[in-house]
N, C-alpha and C positions, 0 to 999 in steps of 0.2 A: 632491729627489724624496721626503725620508721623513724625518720626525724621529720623535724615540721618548723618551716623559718616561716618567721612571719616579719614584715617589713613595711614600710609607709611611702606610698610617692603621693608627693605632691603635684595634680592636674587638673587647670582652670580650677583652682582655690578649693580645689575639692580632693576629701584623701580619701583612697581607692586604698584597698587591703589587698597585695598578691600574695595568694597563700602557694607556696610550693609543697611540694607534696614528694616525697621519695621514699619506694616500696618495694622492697624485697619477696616476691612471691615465689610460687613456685619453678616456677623458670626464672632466667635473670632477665631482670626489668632493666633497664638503661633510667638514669634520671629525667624526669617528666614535668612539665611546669604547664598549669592552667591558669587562664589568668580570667577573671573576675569582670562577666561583659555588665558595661553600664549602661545606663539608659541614653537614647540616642540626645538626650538635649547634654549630655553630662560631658560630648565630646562631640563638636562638630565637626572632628578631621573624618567621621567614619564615614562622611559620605551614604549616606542615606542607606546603609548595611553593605556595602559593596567591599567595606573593609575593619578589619577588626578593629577592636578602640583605640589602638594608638595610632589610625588611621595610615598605617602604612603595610601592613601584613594584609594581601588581598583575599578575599571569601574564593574559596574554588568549588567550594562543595557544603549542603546543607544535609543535616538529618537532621530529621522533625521526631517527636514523640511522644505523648499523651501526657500528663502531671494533674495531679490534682490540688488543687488549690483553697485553703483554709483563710478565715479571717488572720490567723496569728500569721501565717507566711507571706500575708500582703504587707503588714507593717513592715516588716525584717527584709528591706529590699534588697540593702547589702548584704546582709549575711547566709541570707539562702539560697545567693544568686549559684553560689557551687552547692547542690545538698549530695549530691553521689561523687563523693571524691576518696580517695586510699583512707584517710582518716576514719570517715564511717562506716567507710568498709571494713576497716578492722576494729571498731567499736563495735560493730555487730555481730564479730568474733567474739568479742570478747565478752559480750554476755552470755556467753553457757551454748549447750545445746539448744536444739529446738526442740520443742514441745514436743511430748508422749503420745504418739492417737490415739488414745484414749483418755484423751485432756476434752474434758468438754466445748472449750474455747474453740478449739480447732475446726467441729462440725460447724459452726455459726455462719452462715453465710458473708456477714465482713469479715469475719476473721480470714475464709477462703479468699477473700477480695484480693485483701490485704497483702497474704502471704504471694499470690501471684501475681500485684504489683512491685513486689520485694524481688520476684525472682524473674522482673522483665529490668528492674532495678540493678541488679548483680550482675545479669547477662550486658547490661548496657556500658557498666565499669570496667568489666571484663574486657571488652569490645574494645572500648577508646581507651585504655592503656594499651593493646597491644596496637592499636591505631598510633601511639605518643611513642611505644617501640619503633614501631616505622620509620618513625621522623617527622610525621606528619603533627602538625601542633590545634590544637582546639581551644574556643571558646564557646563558653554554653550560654546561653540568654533564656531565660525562662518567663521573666518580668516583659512581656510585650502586650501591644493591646489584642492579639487575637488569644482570648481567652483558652486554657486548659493544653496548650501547644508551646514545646518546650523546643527551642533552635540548639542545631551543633555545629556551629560554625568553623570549617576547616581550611589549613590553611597549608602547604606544601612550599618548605624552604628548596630553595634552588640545588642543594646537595641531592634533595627526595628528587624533583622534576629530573634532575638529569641521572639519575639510577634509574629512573622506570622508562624515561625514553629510548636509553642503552637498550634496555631489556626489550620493549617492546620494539628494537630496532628502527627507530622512526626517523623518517628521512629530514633533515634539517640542509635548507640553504646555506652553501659554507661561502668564504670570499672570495671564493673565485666566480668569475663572470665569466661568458663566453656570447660573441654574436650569434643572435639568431639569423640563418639564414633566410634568406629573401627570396622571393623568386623574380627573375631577369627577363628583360625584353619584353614580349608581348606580355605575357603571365603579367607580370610587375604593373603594367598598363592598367589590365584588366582588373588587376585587384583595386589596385587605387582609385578607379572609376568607382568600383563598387561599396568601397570604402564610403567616398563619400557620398553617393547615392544612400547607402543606409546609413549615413550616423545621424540623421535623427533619429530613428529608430533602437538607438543603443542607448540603456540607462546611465546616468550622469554618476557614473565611481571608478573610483581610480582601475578596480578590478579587470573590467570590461577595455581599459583602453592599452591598445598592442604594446607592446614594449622588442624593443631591436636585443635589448640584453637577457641573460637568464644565470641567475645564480646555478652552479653545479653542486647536485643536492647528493648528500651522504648521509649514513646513518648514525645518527650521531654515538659518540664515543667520549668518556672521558679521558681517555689517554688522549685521542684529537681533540684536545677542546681548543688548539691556536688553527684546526682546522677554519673554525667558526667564528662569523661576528658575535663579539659577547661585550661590546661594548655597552651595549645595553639591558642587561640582565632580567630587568621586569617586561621587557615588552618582545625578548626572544622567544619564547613561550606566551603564545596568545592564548584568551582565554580559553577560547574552546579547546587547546590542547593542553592545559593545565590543570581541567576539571575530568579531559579525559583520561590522563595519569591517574589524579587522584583515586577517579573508579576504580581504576586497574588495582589500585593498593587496596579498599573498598574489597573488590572481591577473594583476593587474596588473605586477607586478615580474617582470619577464626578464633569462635570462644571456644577454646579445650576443654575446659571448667565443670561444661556441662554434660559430663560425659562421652557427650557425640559431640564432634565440631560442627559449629554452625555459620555459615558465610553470612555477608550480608541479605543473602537473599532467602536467606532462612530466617533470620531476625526480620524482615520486612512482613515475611509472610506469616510470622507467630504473633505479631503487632508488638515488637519489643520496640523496635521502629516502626513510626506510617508511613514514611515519605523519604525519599532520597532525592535530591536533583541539583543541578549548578544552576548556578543566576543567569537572568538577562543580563544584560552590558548596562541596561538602563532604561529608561523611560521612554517612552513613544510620542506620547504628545506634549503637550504643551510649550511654552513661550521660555522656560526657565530652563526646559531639558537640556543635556549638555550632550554636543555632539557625539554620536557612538554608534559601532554597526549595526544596533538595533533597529534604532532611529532612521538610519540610515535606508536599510533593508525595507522599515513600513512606508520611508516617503516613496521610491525610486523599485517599490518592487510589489510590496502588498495595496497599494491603491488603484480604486479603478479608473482616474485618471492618467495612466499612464499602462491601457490594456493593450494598446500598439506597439510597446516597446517591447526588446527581448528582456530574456530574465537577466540579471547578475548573477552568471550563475557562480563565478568567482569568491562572492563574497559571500553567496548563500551555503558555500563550501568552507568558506572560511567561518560562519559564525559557529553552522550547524554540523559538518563536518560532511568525509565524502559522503556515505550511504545516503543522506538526503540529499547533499546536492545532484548525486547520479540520478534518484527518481525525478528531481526538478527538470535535469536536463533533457531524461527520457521523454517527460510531457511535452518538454517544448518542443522535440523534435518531431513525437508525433502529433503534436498540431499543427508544425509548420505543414509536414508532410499531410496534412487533409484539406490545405489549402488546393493543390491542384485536383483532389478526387472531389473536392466539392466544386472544382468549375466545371469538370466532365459532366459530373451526376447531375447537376442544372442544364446544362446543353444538350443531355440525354432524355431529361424531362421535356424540356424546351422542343425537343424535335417531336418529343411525342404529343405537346401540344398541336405546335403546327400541323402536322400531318396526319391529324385525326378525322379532318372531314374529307383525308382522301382516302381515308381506309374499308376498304370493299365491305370485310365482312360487319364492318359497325354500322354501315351505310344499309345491308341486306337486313339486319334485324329493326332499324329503327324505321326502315319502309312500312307502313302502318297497310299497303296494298298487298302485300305475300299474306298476311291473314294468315298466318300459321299459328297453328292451335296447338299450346303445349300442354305435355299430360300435371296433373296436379301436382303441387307441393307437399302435399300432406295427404289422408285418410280423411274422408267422412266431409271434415268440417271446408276443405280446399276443394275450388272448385278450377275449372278450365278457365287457362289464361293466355291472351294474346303474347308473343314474343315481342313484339312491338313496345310492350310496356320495359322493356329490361334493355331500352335502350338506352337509359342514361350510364346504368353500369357497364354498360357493355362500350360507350363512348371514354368513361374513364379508365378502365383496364388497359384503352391502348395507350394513355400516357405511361405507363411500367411496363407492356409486355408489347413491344416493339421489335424490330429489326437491332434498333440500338443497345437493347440492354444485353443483346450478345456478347457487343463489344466492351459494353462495360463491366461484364464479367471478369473478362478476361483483363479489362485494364485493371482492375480493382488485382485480379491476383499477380499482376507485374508490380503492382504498386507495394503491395503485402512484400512483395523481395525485394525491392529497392526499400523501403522503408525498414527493415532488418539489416539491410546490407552500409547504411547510410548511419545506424544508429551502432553499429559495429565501428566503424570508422571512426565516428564519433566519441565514442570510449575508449578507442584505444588514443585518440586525441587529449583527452581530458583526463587520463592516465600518466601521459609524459607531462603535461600541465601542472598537475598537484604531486608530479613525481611520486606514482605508485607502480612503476613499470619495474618493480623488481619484488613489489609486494605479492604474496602467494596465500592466498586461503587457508591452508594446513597450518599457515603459523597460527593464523589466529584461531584454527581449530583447538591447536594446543593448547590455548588460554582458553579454552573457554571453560569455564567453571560450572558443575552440576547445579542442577536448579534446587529452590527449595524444598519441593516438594519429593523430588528426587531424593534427597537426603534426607527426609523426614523417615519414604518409606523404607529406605535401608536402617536406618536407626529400629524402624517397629520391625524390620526382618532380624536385626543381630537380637533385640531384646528377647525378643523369642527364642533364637538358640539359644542367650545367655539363660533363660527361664527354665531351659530343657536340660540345664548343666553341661554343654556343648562346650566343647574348646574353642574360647572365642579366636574370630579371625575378619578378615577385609572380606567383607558384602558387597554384593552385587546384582541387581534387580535383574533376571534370568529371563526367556523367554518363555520359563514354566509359571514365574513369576505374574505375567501378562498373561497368561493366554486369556482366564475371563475374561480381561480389559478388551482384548481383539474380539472373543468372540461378540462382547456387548457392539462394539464396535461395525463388525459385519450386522446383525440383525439390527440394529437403530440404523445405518446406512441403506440396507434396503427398504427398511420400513417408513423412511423419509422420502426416500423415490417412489415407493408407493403411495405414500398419501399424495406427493405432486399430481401422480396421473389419476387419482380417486378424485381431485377438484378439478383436475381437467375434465373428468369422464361426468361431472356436474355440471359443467359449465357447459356441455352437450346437453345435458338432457337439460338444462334451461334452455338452451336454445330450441332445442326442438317444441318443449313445452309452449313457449312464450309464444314461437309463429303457428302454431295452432289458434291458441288462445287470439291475437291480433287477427289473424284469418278471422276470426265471427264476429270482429265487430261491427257493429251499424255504421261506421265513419268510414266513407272512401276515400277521406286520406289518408288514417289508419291502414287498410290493407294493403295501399298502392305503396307504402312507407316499410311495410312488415319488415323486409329483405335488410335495409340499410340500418333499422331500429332495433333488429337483436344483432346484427353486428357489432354496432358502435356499443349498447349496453353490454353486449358479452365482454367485447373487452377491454372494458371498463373494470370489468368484474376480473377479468383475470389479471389486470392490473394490479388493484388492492388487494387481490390474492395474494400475489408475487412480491407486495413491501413488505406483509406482513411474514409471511414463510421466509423472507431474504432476514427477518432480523432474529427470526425462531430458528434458523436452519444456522445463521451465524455461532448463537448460544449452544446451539445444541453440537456444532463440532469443537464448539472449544471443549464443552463440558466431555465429549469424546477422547479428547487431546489430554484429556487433563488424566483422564482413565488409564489413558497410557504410558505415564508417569516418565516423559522421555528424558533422558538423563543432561541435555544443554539446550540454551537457551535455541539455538541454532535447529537442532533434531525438533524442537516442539515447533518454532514456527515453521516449518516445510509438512511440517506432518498435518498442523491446521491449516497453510493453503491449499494444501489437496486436497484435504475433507469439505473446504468451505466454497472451494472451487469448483467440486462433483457437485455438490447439493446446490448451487446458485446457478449454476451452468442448467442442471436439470431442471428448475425450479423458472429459470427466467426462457426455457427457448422449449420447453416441452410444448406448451400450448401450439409457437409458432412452427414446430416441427408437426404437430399433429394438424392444421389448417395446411401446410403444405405437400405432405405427402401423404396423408391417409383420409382425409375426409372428401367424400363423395366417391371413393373409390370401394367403398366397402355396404354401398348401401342396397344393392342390390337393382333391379329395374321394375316396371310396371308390372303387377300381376305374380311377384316375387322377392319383395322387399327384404329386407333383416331390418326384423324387429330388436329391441331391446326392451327386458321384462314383460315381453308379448306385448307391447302398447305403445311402446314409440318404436317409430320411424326412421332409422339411419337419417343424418341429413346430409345433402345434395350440396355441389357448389351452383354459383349462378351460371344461365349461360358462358356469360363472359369467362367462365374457364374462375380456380379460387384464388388468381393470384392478387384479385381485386382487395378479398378478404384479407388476403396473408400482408398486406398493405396493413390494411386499416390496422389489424393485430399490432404490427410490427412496428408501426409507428404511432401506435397510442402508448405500448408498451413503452418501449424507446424515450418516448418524449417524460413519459412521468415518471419514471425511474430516474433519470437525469432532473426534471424541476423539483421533484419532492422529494425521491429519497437523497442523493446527489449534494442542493445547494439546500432545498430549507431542512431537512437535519440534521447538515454540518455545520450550517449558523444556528441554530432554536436550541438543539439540542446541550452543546455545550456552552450558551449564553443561562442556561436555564439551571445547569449543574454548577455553574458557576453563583448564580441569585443564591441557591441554594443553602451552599456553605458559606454564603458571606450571610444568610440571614442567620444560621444555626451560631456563627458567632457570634454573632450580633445579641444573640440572646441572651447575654452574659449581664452580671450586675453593675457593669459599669458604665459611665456616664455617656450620655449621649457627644459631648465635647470631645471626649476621647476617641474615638472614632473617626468624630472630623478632621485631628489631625493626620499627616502623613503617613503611612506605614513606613515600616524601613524593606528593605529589596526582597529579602526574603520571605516577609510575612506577604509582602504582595504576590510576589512567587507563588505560594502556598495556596491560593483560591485559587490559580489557574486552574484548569483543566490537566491531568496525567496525560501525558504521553502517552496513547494506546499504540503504537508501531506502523508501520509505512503498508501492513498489507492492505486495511480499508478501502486505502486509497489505491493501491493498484491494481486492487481487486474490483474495482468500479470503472477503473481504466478497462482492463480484460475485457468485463462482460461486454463494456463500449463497443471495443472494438471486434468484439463477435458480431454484435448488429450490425454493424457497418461492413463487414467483409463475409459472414456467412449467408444473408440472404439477401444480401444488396443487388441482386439481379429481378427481384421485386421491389425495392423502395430505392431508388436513385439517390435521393434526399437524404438520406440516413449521412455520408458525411458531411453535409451541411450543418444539418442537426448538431452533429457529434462536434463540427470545429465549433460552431456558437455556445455549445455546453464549455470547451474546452478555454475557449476565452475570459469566461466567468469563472472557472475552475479552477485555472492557474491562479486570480487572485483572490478567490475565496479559501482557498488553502494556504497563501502565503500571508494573508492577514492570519487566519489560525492556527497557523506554525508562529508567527512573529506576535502577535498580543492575546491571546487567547490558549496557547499549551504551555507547560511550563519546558523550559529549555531541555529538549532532549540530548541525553548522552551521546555526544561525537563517536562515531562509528567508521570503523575504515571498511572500505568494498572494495573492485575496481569492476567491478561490473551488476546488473542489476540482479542476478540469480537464479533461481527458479523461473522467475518469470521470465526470462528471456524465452526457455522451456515451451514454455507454455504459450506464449505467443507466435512462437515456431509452428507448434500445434493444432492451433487454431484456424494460421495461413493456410497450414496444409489440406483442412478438413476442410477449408471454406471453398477450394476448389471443386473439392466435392461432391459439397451439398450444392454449389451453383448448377454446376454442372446438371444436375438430379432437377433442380429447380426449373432450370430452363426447358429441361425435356421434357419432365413429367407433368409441372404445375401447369406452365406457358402453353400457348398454342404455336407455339415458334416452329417445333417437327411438324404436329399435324398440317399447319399451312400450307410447309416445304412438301412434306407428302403429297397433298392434293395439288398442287401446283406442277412438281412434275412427273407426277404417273397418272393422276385421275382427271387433271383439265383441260377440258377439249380447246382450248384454245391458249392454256400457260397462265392463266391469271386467275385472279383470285375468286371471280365472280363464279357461285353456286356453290362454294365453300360452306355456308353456313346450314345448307339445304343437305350436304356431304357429312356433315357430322350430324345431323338427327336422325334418329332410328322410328318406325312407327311401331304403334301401339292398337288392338282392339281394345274398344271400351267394353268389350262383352267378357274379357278374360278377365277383369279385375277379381280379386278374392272377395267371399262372400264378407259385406259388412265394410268395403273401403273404399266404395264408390263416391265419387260425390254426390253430397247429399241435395245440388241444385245444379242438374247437370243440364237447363237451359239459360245457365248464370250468362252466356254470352250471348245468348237471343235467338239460338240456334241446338239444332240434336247434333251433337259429335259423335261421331263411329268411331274415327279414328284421331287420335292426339297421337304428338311427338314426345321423343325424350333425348337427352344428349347419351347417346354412346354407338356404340361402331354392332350392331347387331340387324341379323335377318327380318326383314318384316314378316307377320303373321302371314302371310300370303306363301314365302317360302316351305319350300320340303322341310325344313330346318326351322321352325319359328323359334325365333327370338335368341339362334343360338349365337355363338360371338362370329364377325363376319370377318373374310381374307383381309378388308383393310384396317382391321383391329391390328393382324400376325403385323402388317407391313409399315404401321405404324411403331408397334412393340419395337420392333427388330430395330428401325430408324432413332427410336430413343435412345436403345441400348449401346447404339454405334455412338451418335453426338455423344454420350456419356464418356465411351471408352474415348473416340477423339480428342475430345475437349480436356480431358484429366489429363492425359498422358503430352499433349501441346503445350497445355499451361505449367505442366510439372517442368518439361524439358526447357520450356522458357524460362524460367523460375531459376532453375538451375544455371542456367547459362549465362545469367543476371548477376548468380553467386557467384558461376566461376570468375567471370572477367573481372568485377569489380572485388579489386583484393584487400581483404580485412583491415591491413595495416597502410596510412596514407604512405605516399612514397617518401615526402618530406620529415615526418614524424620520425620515421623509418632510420633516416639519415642521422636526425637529430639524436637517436639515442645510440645508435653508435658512435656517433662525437661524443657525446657525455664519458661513453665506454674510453675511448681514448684518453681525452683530456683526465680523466679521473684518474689510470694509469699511468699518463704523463705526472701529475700532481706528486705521485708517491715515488715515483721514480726519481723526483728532484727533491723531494723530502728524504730516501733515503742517502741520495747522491749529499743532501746537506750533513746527513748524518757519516755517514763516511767521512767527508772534510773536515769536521770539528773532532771528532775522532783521530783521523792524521794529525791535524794543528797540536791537540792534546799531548799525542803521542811523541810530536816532535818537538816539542816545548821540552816535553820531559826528556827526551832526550839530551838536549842543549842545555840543559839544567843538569845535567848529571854530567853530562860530558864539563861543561864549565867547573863544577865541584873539584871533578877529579883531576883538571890543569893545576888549577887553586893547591892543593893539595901536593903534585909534583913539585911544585917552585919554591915549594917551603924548604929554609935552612934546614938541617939535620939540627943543629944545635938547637933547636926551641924546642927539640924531644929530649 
């Protein structure tokens, strides 16, 4: 059943015990050797953990796992550096059964400890012998200075690398070269102008700079392997693709043992394992670090001295793999692309500076000699106020609600398709680049392995049959299975949208509260302030509403997600970006949806308000029309969601998680000395920060770019805003990918996913809601209206006199009068109000007037106009400019050829040495048989 050698090498004057180990279980085990990791002073080849102790077998992959540790196992450094190996594992066979429950020992709370460290201990043996089946070789280190954390250092011989890339069909550079084509004449000019016009602006790595040649990339194969350069065997598989193999093998390897098989990702999640993940290449800073693309990547890509340049996005692909480098690419390009909405959106603003002091209707309210008397703000405590006074808002409204923002409407949703159409382009470029132009999604759907939790709950559905005396069989989590999980699902979903419009429907009744309240103060700067002071306070407040509901609404769809128990890693995150992208979406533009389209429109008029709880007062926009407000909203929100939640807790937060666990090991009994020396790679590894996945962060992008394209016909600035967030962003992310997470799992894509979806989406509503914004919010129709059906002369002047309706001060309801109605030194009969109604003098008082219908009808045209202009242009942007570049195009159908030509002179070779073969043998037989006629008769 088990032999056991045991041997002596002698290395740096110190003897190392290799205990081989070989186990016949019950399946057949292939022969296995662990070899006995030592302390990192014990062998300087290991390179500070990057490779195992005889310094030449590289680390591709770490599992970490909890141990506990006793005075007697610190002396015994060599001998317990292996304690879970075949041997004690069948020592522990071979003491008998296990204990009777109804062995008093068994209820004791250590004894429970015990036994279910014994049986994360089995599970763990289990695991990495059928890992040493693979091929795959290990070294364990237990002995390190981060206390109570045991390393599995793996390592993947060149036989295992080249099975799993076969497998997972992966495209490898072979020797054949071909010229990349160039473009000729003028083009050729033009590029090389531009060339050198931008290379300063291009990071200094080999990645980024052109090359005329291109290897013709194939899948690799071992029967092709003279397909391929293999002269260099360690450095053909870079690291990132040699740690993503090993996953691959990782997910694939199960313990049978335990009844139900369990993946890695069921062992991570049962804490048999805490930790999985491949190393850095190496160190970041200092004077000693030795060149490598880590190093490389933090000088020339994660600093902010070099926020001018483009990304690498070649090497950022090459460390971290496609799926990242795609999302790096996307940001650059939608940064670059907000570099021209943000010179519009300035020269839009810019006009509306300028042309503010020739603006009629700003000019008609701020005249202090029209004396127009508007009717109250409020009940009781508000009294009669000059129009005069609302001329400062009424002066800033028209820097955003201009002639100009028409067009920048519409430029913004040209922009939205060329900026899809441009990043389509772009992927299918950087597709033929990393040679994924033949890679398909459904393959790697096929790999993709059930998640943990997935497999836990089929396990608790067979046990159940098995309980029931059921004929066991393959389970499968049903959609009878889920339905509670859905229906929790549905009711937490709306009752999360509910609570958003329940702090909206608060943050109203503050505001209305609070300008009552500022209305009766004794301070006239106080009340002349009321208007601009519960603005900026409200949405302040709806600000910190919105950080804290953005990190409750996050939790709360995973913990959703998690209900739904989705069977791959894939089906769970699509399932939590939808959930997290409904509730954030609703969570961050409810408010500004509600300041744009429904408030002041529901509040009723003088002498017939709508109350809410019988005591407050609907609130009104300012004259200036509420696009002043949906401003101030739009861009308080905007801006702090981007400084706080955005940059400070993506740097605090994981600087603090990180303090954290290096203090909890820090609490250990060992010497301060110890600590100050080096770690080795892995244990540094180890206090990073996990990987939490790419959605955070494009999930931050999205909302972005909602503000910047759904209501950007109120805040011009928005992609200003959004590219200065976006310059800080790209390198606050790629320092936190490169020294701050621990090295995530290389992932293949060739495009960014769902979210592409979803930004499609976004485009299209944002036409929409502009559309909606300009006619409803803006005074943009009613102007045009008065301009050319109502002005006796074409111009703007009595426009402002055109939109106020009058009021008796005798109809007020009883109890809402002002309480100081000689507050302006004068008896008022009659006050104004903004809306399009009969004056009390009419047959008809106060009923809605013809140029309310003729105003309606003109919104409702701009609307349909505008949607179906901007759609058609949209489109037409799509059709012309075609997905795939023309040259790209070309190039991979050369690949197609030459790839054909390749096997055609490979098979043509084989055919030839085939005839040679054949006629050799021929000539050899034919010569036998001359030999054989010429002989005398007599020698027989």
């Amino acid at each position: 059943m088990r032999n056991e050698h045991h041997s002596s090498v002698i290395s740096n004057k110190k003897q190392v015990n290799i205990i081989k180990v070989t186990e016949d279980i019950d399946y057949d085990l292939q022969d296995s050797m662990l070899l006995k990791a030592l302390t990192p002073e014990e062998n300087t080849q290991c390179r500070r953990g990057l490779y195992f102790q005889d310094g030449k077998r590289r680390v591709d992959y770490i599992l970490t796992y909890q141990i506990k540790k006793t005075s007697s196992s610190r002396s015994r450094r060599h001998t317990t550096r292996l304690t879970d190996n075949a041997f004690t594992r069948t020592l522990r066979r071979g003491r008998g059964p296990p204990l009777p429950k109804h062995d008093p020992e068994v209820g004791s709370p250590a004894h429970n400890m015990d036994h279910h460290d014994d049986d994360k201990c089995l599970r763990r043996e289990e695991f990495e012998s059928n890992l040493l089946e693979m091929g795959l070789e290990l070294e364990r280190d237990e002995e390190t200075k981060t206390s109570g954390v045991g390393f599995v250092k793996i390592h993947a011989p060149w036989n295992v690398l080249c099975r799993e890339a076969e497998f997972m069909k992966m495209k490898m550079p072979t020797k054949k070269v071909y010229e990349v084509k160039q473009s000729r004449g003028v083009m050729e000019k033009i590029n090389t102008f531009i060339c050198k016009l931008t290379d300063p602006l291009h990071p200094n790595v080999e990645e980024n700079r052109l090359h005329n040649v291109k290897h013709l990339s194939y899948p690799f194969s071992r029967e092709k392997q003279h397909l391929f350069d293999l002269s260099d065997r360690d450095s053909f598989f870079d690291s990132k693709t040699r740690s993503s193999l090993v996953f691959e093998v990782l997910k694939r390897t199960k313990c049978t043992k335990a009844k139900f098989s369990m993946g890695i990702t069921s062992l991570l999640g049962s804490g048999v394992y805490t930790a999985a993940y491949s190393l850095h290449d190496g160190d970041v800073d200092g004077g000693n670090a030795e060149p490598n693309d880590r190093k490389l990547l933090y000088e020339e890509w994660a600093s902010y001295s070099v926020f001018y340049k483009y990304q690498p996005i070649g090497l950022i692909r090459k460390y971290f793999g496609e799926k990242i480098g795609l999302y790096f690419a996307w940001l650059g390009i939608y940064t670059q692309m907000l570099i021209p909405a943000s010179l519009v959106g300035v020269f839009v603003f810019l006009y509306g500076c300028v042309t503010v002091d020739d603006d009629i209707p700003s000019m008609e309210i701020c005249d202090p000699r029209r004396n127009i008397t508007m009717c109250p703000l409020c009940d009781r405590v508000c009294s009669y106020w000059n129009l005069s006074t609302a001329c400062g808002t009424a002066r800033a409204s028209h820097l955003f609600d201009n002639p100009a923002t028409v067009f920048f409407s519409i430029f913004m949703a040209l922009w939205a398709a060329f900026f899809m159409e441009h990043w389509k382009r772009r992927q299918m470029r950087l597709n033929y680049e990393w040679d994924l132009t033949g890679f398909e999604e459904e393959e790697e759907a096929l790999k993709d392995h059930p998640r943990a939790e997935y497999e836990f709950r089929v396990m608790q559905k067979s046990l159940k049959k098995e309980h029931r005396s059921q004929k066991p069989e393959k389970e499968k989590l049903t959609c009878k299975d889920r339905f509670p999980a859905y229906m929790t699902n549905i009711i937490m979903m709306l009752l999360m949208i509910g609570v958003t419009f329940a702090i909206v429907f608060g943050v109203i009744l503050y505001r209305i509260s609070t300008k009552a309240a500022l209305a009766m103060s004794s301070n006239p700067m106080t009340r002349s302030n009321v208007r601009l002071t519960v603005k900026t306070t409200a949405a302040i407040i709806n600000l910190v509403v919105i950080l804290i509901l953005d990190e409750v609404y996050a939790a709360v769809a995973r913990w959703l997600t998690v209900l739904e128990v989705p069977k791959t890693d894939k089906s769970f995150e699509e399932r939590l970006i939808f959930k997290t992208f409904i509730l954030k979406f609703v969570n961050a533009f409810t408010p500004i949806i509600y300041i744009a389209f429904f408030r002041g429109r529901l509040g009723g008029r003088p002498g017939s308000y709508l109350y809410v709880f019988e005591s407050y007062r609907m609130e009104e926009c300012a004259h200036g029309g509420c696009l002043m407000e949906l401003c101030i909203q739009l861009s308080i929100t905007m801006l702090g969601k981007q400084l706080i939640q955005n940059n400070l807790f993506e740097i605090g937060i994981p600087k603090l998680k990180k303090l954290i666990r290096y203090i909890k090991s820090k609490r250990a009994s060992f010497q301060q000395e110890e600590y100050e020396k080096k770690l080795q790679r892995y244990e540094t590894d180890y206090f990073l920060e996990p990987f939490a996945g790419l959605s955070p962060e494009y999930m931050e992008m999205i909302i972005q770019f909602g503000f910047v394209t759904l209501f950007v016909a109120s805040f011009p600035l928005a992609p200003l805003f959004a590219l200065l967030n976006n310059i800080i962003e790209i390198r606050l992310d790629a320092k936190k990918f490169v020294a701050e997470l621990r090295r995530p799992d290389a992932a293949r894509a060739k495009d960014i996913g769902i979210w592409y979806n979803i930004l499609r989406g976004v485009a299209k509503v944002a036409v929409l809601v502009n559309a909606f914004v300009i006619s409803f919010t803006s005074d943009f129709i009613p102007r045009l209206v008065y301009q050319y059906m109502y002005s006796p002369d074409g111009s703007m002047h009595g426009f402002v006199n055109h939109t106020l309706s009058y009021f008796n001060v005798s109809h007020f309801q009883n109890g809402t009068a002002p309480l100081e109605p000689f507050y302006l030194g004068v008896l008022v009969d009659i006050c104004r109000y903004k809306d399009y109604r009969e004056p009390p003098w009419s047959p008809t008082p106060y009923e809605i007037s013809k140029q309310f219908w003729a105003v309606l009808a003109a919104r409702l045209a701009f609307v349909i106009v505008f949607q179906n202009v901007v759609m058609l242009m949209s489109d037409v942007v799509d059709w012309i400019i075609p997905d795939i570049p023309k040259d790209i195009s070309m190039q991979i159908h050369k690949e197609k050829i030459l790839m054909m030509d390749l096997f055609m002179k490979e098979e043509q070779g084989k055919t030839q040495r085939a005839d040679i073969v054949s006629s050799s043998g021929c000539k050899e037989s034919l010569t036998r048989s001359r030999s054989i006629s010429h002989t005398p008769y007599k020698n027989y």
